[in-house]
VEXDRENVO-278198 format. One record per residue (C-alpha): residue number from 0; x, y, z. Coordinates in steps of 0.2 Angstrom, whole numbers. Each point is the difference from the previous one (the first is absolute). Example, Ala and Ser with C-alpha at 12.3 -4.5 7.8 and 13.67 -1.06 7.14 Angstrom:
<atoms>
{0 {62 -22 39}}
{1 {6 17 -3}}
</atoms>
This chain:
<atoms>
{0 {174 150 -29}}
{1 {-6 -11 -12}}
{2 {9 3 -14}}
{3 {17 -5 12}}
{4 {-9 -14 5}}
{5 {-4 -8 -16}}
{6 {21 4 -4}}
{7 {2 -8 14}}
{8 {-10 -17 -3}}
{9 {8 4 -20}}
{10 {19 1 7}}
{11 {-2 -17 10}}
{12 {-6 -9 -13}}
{13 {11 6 -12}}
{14 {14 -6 11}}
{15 {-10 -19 2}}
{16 {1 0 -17}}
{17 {16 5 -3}}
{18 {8 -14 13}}
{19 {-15 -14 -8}}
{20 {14 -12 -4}}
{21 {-1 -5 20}}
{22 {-21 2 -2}}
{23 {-2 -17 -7}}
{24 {4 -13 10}}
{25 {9 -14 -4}}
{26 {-10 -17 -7}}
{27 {2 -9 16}}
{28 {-5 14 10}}
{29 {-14 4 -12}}
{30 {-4 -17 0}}
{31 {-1 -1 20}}
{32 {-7 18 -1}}
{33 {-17 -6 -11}}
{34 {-5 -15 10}}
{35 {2 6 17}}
{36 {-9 0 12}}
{37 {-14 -11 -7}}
{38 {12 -11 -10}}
{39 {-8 -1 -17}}
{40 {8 -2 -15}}
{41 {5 17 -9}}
{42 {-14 -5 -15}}
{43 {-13 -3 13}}
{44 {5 16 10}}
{45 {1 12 -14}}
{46 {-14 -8 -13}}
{47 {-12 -9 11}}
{48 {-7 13 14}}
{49 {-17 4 1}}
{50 {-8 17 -9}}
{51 {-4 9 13}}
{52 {-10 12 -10}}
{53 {-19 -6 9}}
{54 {8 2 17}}
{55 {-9 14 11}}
{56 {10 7 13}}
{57 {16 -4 14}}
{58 {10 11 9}}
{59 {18 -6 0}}
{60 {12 6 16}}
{61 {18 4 -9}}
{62 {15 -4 11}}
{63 {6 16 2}}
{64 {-4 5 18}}
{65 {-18 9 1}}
{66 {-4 -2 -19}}
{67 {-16 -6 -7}}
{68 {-3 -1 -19}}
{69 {-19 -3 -3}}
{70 {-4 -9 -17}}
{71 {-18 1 -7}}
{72 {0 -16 -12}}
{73 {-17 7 -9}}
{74 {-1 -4 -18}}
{75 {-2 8 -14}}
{76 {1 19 0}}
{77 {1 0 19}}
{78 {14 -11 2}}
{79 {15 15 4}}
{80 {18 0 -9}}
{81 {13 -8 12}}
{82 {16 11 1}}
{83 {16 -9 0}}
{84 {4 -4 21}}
{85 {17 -7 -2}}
{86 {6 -17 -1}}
{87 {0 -3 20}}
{88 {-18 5 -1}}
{89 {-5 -11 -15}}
{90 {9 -15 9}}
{91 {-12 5 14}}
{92 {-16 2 -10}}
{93 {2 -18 -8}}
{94 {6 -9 17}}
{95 {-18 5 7}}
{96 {-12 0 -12}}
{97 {11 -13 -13}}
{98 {-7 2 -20}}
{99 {-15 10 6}}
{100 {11 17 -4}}
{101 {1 1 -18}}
{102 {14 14 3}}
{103 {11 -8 -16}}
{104 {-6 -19 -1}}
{105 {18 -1 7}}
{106 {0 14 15}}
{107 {16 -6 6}}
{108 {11 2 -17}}
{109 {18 9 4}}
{110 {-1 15 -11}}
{111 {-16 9 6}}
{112 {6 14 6}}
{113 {10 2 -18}}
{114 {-16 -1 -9}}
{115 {-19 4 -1}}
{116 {-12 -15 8}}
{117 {-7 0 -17}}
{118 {16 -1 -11}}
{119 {3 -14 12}}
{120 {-14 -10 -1}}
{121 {-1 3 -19}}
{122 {15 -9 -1}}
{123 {-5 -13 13}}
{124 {-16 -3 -9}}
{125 {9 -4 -17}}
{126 {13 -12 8}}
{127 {-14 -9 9}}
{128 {-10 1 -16}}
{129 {17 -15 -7}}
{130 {-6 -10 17}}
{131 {-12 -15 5}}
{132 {-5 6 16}}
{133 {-1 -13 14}}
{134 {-17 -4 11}}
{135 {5 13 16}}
{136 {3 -10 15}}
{137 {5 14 11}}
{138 {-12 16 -3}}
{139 {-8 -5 19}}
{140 {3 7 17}}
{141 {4 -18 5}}
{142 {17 4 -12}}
{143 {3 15 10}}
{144 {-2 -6 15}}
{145 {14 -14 -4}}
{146 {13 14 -5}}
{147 {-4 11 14}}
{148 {-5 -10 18}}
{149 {-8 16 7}}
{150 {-11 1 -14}}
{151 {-16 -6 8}}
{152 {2 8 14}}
{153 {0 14 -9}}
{154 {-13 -2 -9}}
{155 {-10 -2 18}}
{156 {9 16 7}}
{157 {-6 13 -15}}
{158 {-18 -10 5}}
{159 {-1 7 18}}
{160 {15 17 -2}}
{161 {1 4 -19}}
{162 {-12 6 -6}}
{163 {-10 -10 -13}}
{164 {-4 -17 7}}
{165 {-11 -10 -11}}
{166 {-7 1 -17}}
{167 {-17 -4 -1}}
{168 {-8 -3 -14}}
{169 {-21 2 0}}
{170 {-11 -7 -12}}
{171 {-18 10 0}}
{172 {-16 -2 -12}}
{173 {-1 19 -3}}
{174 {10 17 3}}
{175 {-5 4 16}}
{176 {-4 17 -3}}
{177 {-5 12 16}}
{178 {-17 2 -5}}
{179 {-10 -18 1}}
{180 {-1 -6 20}}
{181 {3 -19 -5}}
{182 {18 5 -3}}
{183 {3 7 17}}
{184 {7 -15 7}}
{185 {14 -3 -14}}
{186 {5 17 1}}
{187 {2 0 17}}
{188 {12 -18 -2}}
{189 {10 13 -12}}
{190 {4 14 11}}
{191 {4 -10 14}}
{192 {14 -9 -11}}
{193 {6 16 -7}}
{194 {0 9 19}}
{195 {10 -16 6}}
{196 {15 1 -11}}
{197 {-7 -11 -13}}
{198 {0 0 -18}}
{199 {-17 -5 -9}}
{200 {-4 -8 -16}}
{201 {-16 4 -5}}
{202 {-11 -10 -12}}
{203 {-16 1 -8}}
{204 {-10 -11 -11}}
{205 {-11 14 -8}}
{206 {-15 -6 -9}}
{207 {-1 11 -16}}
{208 {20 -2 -3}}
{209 {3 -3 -18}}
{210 {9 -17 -7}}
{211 {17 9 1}}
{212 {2 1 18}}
{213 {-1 -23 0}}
{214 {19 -1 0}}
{215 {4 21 2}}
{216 {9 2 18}}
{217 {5 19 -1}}
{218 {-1 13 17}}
{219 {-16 13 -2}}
{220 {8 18 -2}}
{221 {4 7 17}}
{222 {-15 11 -2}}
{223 {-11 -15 3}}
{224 {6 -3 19}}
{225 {-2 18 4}}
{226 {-16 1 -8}}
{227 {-5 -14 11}}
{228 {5 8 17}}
{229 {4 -13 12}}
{230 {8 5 16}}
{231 {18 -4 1}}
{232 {0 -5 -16}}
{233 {9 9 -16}}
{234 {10 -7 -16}}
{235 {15 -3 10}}
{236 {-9 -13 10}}
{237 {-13 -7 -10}}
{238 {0 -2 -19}}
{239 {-19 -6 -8}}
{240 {-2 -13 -14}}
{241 {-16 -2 -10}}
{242 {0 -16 -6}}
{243 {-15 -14 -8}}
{244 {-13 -10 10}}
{245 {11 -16 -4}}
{246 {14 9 10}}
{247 {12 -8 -16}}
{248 {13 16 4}}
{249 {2 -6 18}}
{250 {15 -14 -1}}
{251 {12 -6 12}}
{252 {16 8 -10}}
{253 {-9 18 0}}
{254 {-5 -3 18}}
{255 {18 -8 3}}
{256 {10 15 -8}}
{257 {-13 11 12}}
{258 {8 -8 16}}
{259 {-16 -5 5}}
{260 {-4 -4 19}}
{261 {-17 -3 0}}
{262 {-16 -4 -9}}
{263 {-17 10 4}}
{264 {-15 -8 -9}}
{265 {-16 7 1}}
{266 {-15 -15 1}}
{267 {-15 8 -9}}
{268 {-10 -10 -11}}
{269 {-13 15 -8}}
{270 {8 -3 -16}}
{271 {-7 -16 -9}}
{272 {10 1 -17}}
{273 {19 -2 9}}
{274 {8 -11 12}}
{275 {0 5 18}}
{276 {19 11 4}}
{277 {5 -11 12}}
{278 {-2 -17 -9}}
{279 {12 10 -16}}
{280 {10 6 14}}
{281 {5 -19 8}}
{282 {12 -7 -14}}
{283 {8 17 -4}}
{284 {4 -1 20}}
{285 {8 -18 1}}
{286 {10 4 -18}}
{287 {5 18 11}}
{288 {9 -11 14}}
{289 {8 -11 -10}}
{290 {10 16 -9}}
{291 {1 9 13}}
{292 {4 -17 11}}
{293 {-11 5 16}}
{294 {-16 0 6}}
{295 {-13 14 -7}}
{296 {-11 3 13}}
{297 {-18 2 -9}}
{298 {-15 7 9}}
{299 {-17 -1 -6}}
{300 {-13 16 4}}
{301 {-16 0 0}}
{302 {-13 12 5}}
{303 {-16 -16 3}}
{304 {-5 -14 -1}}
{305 {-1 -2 -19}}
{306 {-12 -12 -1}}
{307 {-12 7 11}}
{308 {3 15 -13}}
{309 {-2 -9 -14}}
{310 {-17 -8 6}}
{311 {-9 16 6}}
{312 {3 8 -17}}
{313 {-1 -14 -10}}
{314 {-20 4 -4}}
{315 {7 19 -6}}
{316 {13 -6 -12}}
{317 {-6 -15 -6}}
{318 {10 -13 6}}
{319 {-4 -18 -2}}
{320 {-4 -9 13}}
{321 {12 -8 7}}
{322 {14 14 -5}}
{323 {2 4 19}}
{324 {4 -18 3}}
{325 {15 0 -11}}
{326 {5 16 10}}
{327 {-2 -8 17}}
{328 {12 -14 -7}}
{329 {14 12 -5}}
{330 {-2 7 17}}
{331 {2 -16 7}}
{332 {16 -5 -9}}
{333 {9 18 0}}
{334 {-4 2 18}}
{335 {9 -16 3}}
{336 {16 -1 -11}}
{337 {16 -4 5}}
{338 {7 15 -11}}
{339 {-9 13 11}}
{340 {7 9 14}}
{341 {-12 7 5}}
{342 {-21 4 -2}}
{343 {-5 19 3}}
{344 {-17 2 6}}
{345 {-11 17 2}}
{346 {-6 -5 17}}
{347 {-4 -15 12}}
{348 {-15 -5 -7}}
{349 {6 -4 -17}}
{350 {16 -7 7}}
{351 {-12 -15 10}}
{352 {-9 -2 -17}}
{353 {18 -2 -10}}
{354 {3 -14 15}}
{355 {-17 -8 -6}}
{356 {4 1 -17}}
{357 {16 -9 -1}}
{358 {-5 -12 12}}
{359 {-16 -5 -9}}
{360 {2 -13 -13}}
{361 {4 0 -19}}
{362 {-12 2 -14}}
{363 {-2 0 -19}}
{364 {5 15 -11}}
{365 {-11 2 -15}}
{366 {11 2 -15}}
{367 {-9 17 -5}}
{368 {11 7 16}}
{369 {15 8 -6}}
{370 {15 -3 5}}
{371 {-7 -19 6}}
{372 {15 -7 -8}}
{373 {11 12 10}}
{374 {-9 -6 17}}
{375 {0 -19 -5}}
{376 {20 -1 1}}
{377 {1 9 14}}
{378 {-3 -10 21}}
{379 {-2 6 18}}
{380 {11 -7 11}}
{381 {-1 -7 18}}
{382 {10 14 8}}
{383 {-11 15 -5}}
{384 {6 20 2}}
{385 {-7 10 9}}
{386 {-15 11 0}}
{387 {4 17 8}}
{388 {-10 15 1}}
{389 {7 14 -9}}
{390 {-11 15 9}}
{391 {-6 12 -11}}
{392 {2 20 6}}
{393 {-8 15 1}}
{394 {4 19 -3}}
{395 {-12 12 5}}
{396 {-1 12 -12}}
{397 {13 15 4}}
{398 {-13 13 -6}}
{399 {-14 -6 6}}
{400 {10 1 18}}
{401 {9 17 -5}}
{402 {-8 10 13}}
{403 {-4 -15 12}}
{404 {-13 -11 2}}
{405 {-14 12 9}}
{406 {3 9 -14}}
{407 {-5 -14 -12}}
{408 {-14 -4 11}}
{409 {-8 18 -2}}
{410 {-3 -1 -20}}
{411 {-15 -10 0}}
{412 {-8 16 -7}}
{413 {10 1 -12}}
{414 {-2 -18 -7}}
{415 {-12 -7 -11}}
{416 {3 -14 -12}}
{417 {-3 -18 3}}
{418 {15 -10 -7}}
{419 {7 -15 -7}}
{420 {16 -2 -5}}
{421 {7 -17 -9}}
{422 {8 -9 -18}}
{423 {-11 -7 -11}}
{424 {-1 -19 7}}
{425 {-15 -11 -2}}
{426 {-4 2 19}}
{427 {1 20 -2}}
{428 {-11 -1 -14}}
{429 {-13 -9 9}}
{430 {1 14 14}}
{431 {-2 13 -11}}
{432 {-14 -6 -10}}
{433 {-7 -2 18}}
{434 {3 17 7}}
{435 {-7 6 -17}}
{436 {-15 -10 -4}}
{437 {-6 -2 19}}
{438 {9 10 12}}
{439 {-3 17 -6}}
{440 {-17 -1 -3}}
{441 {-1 -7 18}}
{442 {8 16 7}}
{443 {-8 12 -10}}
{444 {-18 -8 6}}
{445 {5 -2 19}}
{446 {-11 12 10}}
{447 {3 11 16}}
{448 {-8 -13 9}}
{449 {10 -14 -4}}
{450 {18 10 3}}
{451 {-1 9 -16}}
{452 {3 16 -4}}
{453 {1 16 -14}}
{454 {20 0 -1}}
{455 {1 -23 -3}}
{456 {-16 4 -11}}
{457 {11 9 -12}}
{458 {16 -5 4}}
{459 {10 -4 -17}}
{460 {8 -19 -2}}
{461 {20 2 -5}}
{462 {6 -16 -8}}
{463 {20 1 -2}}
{464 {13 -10 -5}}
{465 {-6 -4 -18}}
{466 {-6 7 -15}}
{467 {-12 -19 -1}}
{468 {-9 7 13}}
{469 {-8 15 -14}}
{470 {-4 -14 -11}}
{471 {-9 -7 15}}
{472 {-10 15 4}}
{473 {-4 1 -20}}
{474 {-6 -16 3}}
{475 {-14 1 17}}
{476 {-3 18 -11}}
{477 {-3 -11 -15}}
{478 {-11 -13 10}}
{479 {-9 14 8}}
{480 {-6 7 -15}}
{481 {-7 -18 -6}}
{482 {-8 0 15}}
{483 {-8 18 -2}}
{484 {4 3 20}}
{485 {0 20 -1}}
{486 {8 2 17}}
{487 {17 -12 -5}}
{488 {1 7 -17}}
{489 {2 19 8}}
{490 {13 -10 13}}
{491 {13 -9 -10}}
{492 {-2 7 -18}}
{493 {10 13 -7}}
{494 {-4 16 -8}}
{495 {3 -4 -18}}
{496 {12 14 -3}}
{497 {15 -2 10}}
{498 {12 14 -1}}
{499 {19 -4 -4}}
{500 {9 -4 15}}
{501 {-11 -6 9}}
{502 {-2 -18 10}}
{503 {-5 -16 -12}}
{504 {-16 0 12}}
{505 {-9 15 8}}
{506 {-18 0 5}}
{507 {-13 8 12}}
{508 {7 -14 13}}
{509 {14 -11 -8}}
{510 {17 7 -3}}
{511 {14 -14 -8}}
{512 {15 11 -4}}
{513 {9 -13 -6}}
{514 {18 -6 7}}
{515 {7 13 11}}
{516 {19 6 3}}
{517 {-5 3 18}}
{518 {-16 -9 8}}
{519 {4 9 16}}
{520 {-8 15 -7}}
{521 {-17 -8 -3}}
{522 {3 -9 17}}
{523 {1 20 8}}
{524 {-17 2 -5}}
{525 {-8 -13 3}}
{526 {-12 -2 16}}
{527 {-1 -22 0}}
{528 {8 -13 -9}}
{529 {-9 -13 -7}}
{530 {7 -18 0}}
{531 {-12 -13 -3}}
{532 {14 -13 -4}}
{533 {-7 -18 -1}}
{534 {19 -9 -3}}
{535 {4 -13 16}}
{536 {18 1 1}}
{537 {15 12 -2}}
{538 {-1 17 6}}
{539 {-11 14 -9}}
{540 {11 14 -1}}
{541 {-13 13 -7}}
{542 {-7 0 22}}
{543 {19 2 5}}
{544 {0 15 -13}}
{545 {-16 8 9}}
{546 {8 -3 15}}
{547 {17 8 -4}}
{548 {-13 18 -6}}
{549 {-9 -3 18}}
{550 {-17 -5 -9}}
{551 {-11 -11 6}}
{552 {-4 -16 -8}}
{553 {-17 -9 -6}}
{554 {7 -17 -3}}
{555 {-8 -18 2}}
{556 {10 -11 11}}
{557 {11 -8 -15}}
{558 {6 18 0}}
{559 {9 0 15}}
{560 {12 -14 -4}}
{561 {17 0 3}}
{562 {-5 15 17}}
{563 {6 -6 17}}
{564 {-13 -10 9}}
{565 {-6 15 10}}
{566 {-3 8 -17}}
{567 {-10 -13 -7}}
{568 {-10 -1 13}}
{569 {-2 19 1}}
{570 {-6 -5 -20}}
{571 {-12 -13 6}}
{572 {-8 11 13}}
{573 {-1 16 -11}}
{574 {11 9 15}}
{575 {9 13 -6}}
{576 {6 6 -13}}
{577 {-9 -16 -9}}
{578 {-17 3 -5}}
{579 {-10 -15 0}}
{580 {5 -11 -4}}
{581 {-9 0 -17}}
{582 {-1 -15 -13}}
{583 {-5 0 -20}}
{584 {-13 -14 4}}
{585 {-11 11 13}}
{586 {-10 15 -5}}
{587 {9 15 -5}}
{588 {-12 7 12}}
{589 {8 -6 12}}
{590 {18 8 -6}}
{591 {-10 15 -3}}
{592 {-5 2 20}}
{593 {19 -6 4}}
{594 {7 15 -12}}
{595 {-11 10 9}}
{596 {4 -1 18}}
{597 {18 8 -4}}
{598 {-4 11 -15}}
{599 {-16 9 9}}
{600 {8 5 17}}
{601 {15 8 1}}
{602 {3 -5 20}}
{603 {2 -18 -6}}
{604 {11 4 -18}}
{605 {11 10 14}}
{606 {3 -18 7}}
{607 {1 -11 -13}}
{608 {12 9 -8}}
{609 {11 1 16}}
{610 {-3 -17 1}}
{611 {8 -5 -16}}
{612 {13 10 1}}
{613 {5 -9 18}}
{614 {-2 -17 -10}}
{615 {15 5 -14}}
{616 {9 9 14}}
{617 {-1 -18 7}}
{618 {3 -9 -17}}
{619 {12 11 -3}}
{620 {12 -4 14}}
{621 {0 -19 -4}}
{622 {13 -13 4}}
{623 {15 1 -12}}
{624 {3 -12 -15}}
{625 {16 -3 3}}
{626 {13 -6 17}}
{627 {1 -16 7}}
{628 {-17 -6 0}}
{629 {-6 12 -14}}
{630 {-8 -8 -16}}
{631 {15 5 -12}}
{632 {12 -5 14}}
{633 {3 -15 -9}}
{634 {0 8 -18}}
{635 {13 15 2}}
{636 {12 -10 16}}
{637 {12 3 -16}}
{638 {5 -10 -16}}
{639 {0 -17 2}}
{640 {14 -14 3}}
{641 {9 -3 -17}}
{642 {-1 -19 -4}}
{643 {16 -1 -12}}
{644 {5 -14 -9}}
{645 {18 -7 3}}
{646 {12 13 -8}}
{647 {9 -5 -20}}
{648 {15 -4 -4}}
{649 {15 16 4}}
{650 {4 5 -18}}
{651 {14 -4 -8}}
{652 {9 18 -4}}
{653 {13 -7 -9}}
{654 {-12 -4 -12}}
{655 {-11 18 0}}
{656 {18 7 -5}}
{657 {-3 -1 -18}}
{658 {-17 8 1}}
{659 {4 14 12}}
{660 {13 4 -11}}
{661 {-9 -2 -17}}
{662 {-16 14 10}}
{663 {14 10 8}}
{664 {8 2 -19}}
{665 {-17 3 -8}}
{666 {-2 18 14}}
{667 {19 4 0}}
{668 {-2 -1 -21}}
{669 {-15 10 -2}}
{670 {11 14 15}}
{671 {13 1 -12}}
{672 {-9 1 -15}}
{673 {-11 15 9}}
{674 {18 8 5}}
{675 {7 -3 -18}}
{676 {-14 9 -7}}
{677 {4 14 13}}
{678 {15 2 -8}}
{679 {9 -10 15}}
{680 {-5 15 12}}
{681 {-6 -5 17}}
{682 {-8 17 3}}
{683 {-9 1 -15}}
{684 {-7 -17 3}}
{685 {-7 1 16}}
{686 {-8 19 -5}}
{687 {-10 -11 -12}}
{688 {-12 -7 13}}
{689 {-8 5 17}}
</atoms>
């Protein structure tokens, strides 16, 4: 059958080729034929589109009846071999997407179907090669629009019918891998684009990437998204981009050719030795618009208050003084400029300090601050965007609920670590160092009399997340031993021979695996969670974590940000499942006895853990971020109104005729040549090439 096929396709083109005389047009209809519709001159048309190479994805519709043809625009080795369609088709192709289809560099050229898209565009690449090549005027939607009246409202139906409705591009500091809690938050922005019909660009500034990647702007092998297994998302939806701290790869053209919709900027300012995203992000916006002559919606996320951050940690990471000043003003002015759509907040508290902050008044930036420069050119503006609340939800752990929750809440027995999960941030480090150096010793003293007992007494402390937390627990081992206390060197230090496979860390009572592939693991075996967070804003995702495994929580009141109010305050009365609440500044005897009412007695562990897993049943089923008074309502209504400029002058075809006709001969030329050297045998011609 296949054999007759491919005679088949051989015989018809045969017979094209054999009546190519009436192929090629005519000049004047080439002429018409190669500017239309986006009335260009043939030289911009055929020389002057775009390389399409760095685009990541689109799915065309065809305009034969039920037919879609799906182009994944990766680069490099990713980027597939596009079979010849048809002329009709390639007319098609251009009308909607203009020179972003590098199909020949002339995709409407009479002839195609005579010959291979690559004998075609090597001739069209050495005529254009004799050619001074105009500034483009046309390559915009704003040019297709103008040939086609329907165009927009096109563009508006695929956002709400067809399909793919926006490209949104993401700019993150790091891969946000499944393994590290702080990047729950973006990784949940990602899926829910994905699962809405979306297609994602994503974009991370990765702080060990060599000098090569200051200008490189190439898509991450397919593995890459896979590996990081976001819901909804795969490398048909979402392509990934490592690019350098000074986000020099990200430009409007790229971001232009990309047909992107709208900006997400992540606010962080942890890293001192690189501008803040969103300050990079602002003039590569307002270039975006004017090319792609609309608005580009840019939202701003954040996950706190930066400055409030910035000052709690300051002490840990040496800041200067005044660092979390020049924070507070950047907040001020991004949080209030006129090229912002919209803020993103984690909860309500930090969206009342993001009210305060912009409405406070303007300070000095030290010079030291980097990106000052950036921040100086930059001003807020009367009519400030909104702040919105972009809820952050839970999951409840699908195995830890496998066999239901009474199920969950009969393994007590079975459960034995105290655990803390988190990356290696100056805040966590402070924690650990605490549960280390004062918390275990506190519960491996408390006595029966004071809530104690045998099991919390030996109980082993599980530090997860990051393989910092073995050099920490080297380190109070280290300290220990300076300080000759017996009963903490037998705690924290390690047997001197470790056998090979084994953790970074282990010990009588401190275990620090390292980063883990699956947390939840650990999490199954734990009996309490302890979250001593001392951070006043944002949300600490590590207590959502314990309450998606049903664990209950030892967390200090900063803890607890971002829960609904009758969470907090569940958190501020140590109800259940919080225990406490605990704080770093009070005696670790005092987190000891809170540790203990849970992890001693199994009646009240049975609660707490119902408990928490009610509260992510709850967090689970939170509002919605989208519909009419969602907080990406505004962000994905669909793309935004084109602002075109008043359309150029018709061109003059009379005047295209010579040039047509000079391209049309330099094809038709090389088709004879190819059929002269065929020994002027159609057949033979066309059994040369696929």
């Amino acid at each position: 059958a296949r054999k007759l096929q491919k005679d088949a396709l051989l015989q018809k083109r045969t017979e094209v080729c054999e009546n190519h005389a009436g192929t090629f047009f005519t000049t004047l209809e080439s002429a018409a034929f190669l500017t239309a519709t986006l009335q260009e001159d043939v030289v911009s048309r055929c020389c002057c589109g775009v390389d399409a190479a760095a685009a990541p994805h689109g799915t065309i519709r065809l305009p034969a009846p039920a037919s879609a043809y799906a182009l994944n625009f990766f680069s490099g080795p990713n980027k597939p071999r596009l079979k010849a369609l048809g002329m009709h088709s390639y007319q098609y192709l251009w009308d909607r997407l203009g020179a972003d289809v590098d199909l020949s560099r002339c995709a409407a050229l009479p002839g195609i179907q005579l010959l291979p898209s690559s004998v075609i565009q090597e001739e069209v690449n050495k005529w254009c090669s004799t050619q001074t090549c105009p500034q483009r005027r046309n390559n915009s939607d704003c040019a297709r629009a103008r040939a086609r009246p329907e165009f927009e409202a096109e563009l508006i139906d695929d956002a709400t019918v067809a399909g793919a409705a926006l490209t949104i591009f993401v700019a993150y500091e790091k891969l946000p891998t499944p393994y590290e809690g702080g990047h729950v938050r973006i990784r949940q922005i990602l899926s829910w684009s994905c699962r809405a019909g979306h297609r994602v660009i994503l974009a991370h500034r990765d702080a060990k990437a060599p000098k090569e990647f200051s200008s490189k702007w190439e898509a991450l092998p397919a593995k890459m998204v896979r590996d990081l297994d976001i819901a909804g998302c795969e490398d048909s939806n979402l392509a990934v981009f490592a690019v350098s701290s000074d986000l020099k790869a990200v430009t409007a053209p790229r971001l232009a050719k990309q047909r992107v919709d709208v900006v997400i900027g992540t606010t962080w300012f942890y890293r001192r030795d690189a501008a803040p995203i969103p300050l990079l992000l602002l003039p590569v916006v307002r270039e975006l618009g004017l090319l792609r002559r609309r608005k580009i919606r840019l939202a701003l996320v954040s996950d706190d208050v930066q400055y409030a951050r910035a000052k709690s940690v300051a002490a840990a990471r040496g800041d200067a003084p005044n660092y979390w000043k020049n924070v507070r003003e950047a907040e001020r002015v991004l949080y209030g400029h006129p090229d912002v759509e919209v803020v993103l907040s984690i909860s309500d508290d930090d969206s009342r300090a993001f009210e305060e902050v912009r409405a406070s008044p303007p300070s000095e930036v030290s010079a030291d601050f980097v990106g000052h420069e950036l921040l100086k050119k930059e001003t807020i503006s009367a009519a400030k965007p909104p702040i919105r609340v972009l809820p952050f939800r839970a999951r409840i752990d699908p195995q830890t609920a496998r066999k239901g929750w009474d199920a969950h809440a009969q393994t007590w027995a079975a459960r034995k670590d105290l655990v803390f999960v988190g990356g290696g941030t100056y805040s966590n480090r402070k924690v650990v160092r605490w549960l280390l150096r004062e918390a275990l010793p506190a519960i491996s003293s408390l006595s029966d009399v004071d809530g104690g007992c045998d099991e919390l007494r030996n109980a082993n402390l599980m530090l997860a997340g990051t393989v910092v937390w073995a050099e920490e627990a080297r380190a109070a081992c280290k300290d220990a031993r300076s300080k000759n206390d017996a009963e903490q060197i037998q705690r924290v230090c390690s047997a001197e021979n470790v056998g090979r496979g084994r953790p970074p860390h282990t010990s009588a009572r401190v275990w620090a695996p390292g980063r883990l592939d699956n947390v939840g693991n650990v999490l199954r075996r734990s009996r309490v969670f302890a979250a001593p967070a001392d951070v006043p804003s944002g949300i600490s995702t590590k207590v959502w974590l314990a309450l998606e495994h049903g664990l209950p929580i030892a967390t200090t009141i900063d803890g607890s940000r971002g829960l609904p109010t009758a969470a907090r305050e569940a958190a501020l009365q140590g109800r259940s499942p919080f225990l406490g609440p605990v704080s770093l500044e009070s005696s670790a005897t005092h987190f000891a006895k809170a540790v203990s009412t849970t992890y001693c007695n199994a009646s009240r562990w049975r609660h707490d853990a119902l408990a928490a897993l009610q509260l992510a049943k709850d967090l689970e089923s939170r509002a919605p971020w989208t519909g009419p008074d969602g907080p990406l309502a505004d962000l994905t209504s669909g793309p935004a109104s084109m602002a075109c400029a008043a359309p150029s002058a018709p061109i003059n075809l009379e005047k295209e005729r010579a040039v047509a006709s000079d391209l049309i001969g330099a094809v038709q030329g090389r088709f004879n040549t190819m059929l002269a050297s065929a020994g002027g045998d159609c057949r033979s011609l066309m059994a040369t090439y696929d």
